[in-house]
Structure formats: C-alpha cells, structure tokens
C-alpha positions as CSV (number, residue, x, y, z in Angstrom):
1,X,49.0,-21.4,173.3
2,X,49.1,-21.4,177.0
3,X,44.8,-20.3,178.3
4,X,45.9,-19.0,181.6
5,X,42.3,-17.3,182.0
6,X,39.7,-19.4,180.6
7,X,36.2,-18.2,179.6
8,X,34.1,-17.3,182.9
9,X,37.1,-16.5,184.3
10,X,37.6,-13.5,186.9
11,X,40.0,-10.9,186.2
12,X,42.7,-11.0,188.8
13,X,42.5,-7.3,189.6
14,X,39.1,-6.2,188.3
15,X,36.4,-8.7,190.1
16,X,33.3,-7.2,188.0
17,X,35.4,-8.2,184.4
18,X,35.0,-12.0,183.7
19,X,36.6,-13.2,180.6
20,X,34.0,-14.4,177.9
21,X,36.2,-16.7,176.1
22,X,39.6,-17.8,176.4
23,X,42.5,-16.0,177.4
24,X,46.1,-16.3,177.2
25,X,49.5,-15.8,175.7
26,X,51.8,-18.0,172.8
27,X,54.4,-19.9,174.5
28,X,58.2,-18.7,174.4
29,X,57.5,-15.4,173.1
30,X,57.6,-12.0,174.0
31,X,55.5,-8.9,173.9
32,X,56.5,-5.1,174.6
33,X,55.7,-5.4,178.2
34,X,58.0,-8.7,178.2
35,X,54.9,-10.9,178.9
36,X,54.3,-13.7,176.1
37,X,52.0,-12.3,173.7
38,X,48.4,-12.0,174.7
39,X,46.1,-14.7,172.5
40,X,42.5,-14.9,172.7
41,X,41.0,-18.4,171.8
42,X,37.6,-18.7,169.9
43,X,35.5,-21.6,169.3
44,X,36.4,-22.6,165.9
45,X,38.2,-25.6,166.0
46,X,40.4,-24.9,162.6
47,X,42.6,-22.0,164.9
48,X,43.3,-19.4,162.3
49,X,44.6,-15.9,163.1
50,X,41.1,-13.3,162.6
51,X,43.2,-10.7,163.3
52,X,44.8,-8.6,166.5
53,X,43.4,-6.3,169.2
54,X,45.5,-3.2,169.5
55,X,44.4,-2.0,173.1
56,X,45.6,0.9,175.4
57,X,45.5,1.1,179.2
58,X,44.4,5.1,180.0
59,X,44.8,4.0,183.6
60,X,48.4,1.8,183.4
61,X,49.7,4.0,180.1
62,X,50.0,0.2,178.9
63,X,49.6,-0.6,175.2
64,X,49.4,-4.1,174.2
65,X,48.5,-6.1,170.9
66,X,46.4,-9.0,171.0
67,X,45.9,-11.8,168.3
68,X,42.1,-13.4,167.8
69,X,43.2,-17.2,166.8
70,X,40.0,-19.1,165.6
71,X,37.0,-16.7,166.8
72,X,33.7,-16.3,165.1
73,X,32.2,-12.9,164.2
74,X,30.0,-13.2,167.1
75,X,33.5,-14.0,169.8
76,X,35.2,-10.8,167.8
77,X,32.6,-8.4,168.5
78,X,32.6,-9.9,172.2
79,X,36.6,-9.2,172.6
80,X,36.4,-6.3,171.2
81,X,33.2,-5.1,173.7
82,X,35.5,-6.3,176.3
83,X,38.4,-4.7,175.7
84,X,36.4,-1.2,175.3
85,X,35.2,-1.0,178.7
86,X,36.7,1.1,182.0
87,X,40.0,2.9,181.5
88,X,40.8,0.5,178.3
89,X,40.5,1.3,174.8
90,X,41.0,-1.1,172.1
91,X,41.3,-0.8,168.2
92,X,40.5,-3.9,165.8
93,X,42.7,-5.1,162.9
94,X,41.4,-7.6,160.8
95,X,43.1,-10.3,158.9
C-alpha cells in the first residue's frame, strides 16, 4: 500500500476536505479510471479488508471502489461521512 494522502491531509483540489485517516492506492494495480486502486488505512494494526467504498462523483461522472484495510467501526463511519459530502456519493459494502 502506497499512503499518498495521509490523515490531516489537504485535498489537492478541494482545500476545505482534509483526509481523516489515511489515504492511498495498492501498488501495481489498476482501477477503472487506470489509477491503482484507492485503499483507505485504519488504525488497526492486524490490516484486514472491512470492506469497500463504492463512491460516485455527480460532478466528475466518476465512479470508483474503495477498500477499508484494517479500520475500526468508529474510522468506517468516518470514511464513509467523508465520502458522502459535496457532489460525492458513496455506498458501503461490508466484508
């Protein structure tokens, strides 16, 4: 996993969203927008898949999916509160 945005991070585009935990993409692969697929890190330190984050874009007509690799119930609700806010919409799935 490669944490290109780390927690208290500033979105590159969107000043007023700051990232409330860590944010990245797995190494060598590739997602339908031909990015690496998007990972969010939690705290827990035994890094198990939670689940993913299907999100859409309204404003980009982007849709992305997003895996949750070791994050508490606490982190998920956080991700998902995050993902749900200006032109995005986001859907969980859990594990």
């Amino acid at each position: 996993m490669v944490i290109d945005r780390p927690k208290g991070a500033m979105h590159p585009q969107y000043g007023n969203a700051i990232y409330p935990l860590d944010y990245g993409y797995l190494k060598d692969s590739v997602s339908g927008d031909g990015a690496g697929l998007d990972v969010w890190i939690g705290s827990n330190p035994q890094k198990g898949i939670k689940g993913v984050i299907c999100t859409i874009d309204l404003q980009k007509n982007d849709l992305e999916v997003k895996v949750l690799v070791g994050c508490s119930e606490t982190e998920v609700q956080m991700i998902v509160d995050f993902q749900n806010t200006g032109s995005m919409r986001a859907m969980l799935i859990r594990r």
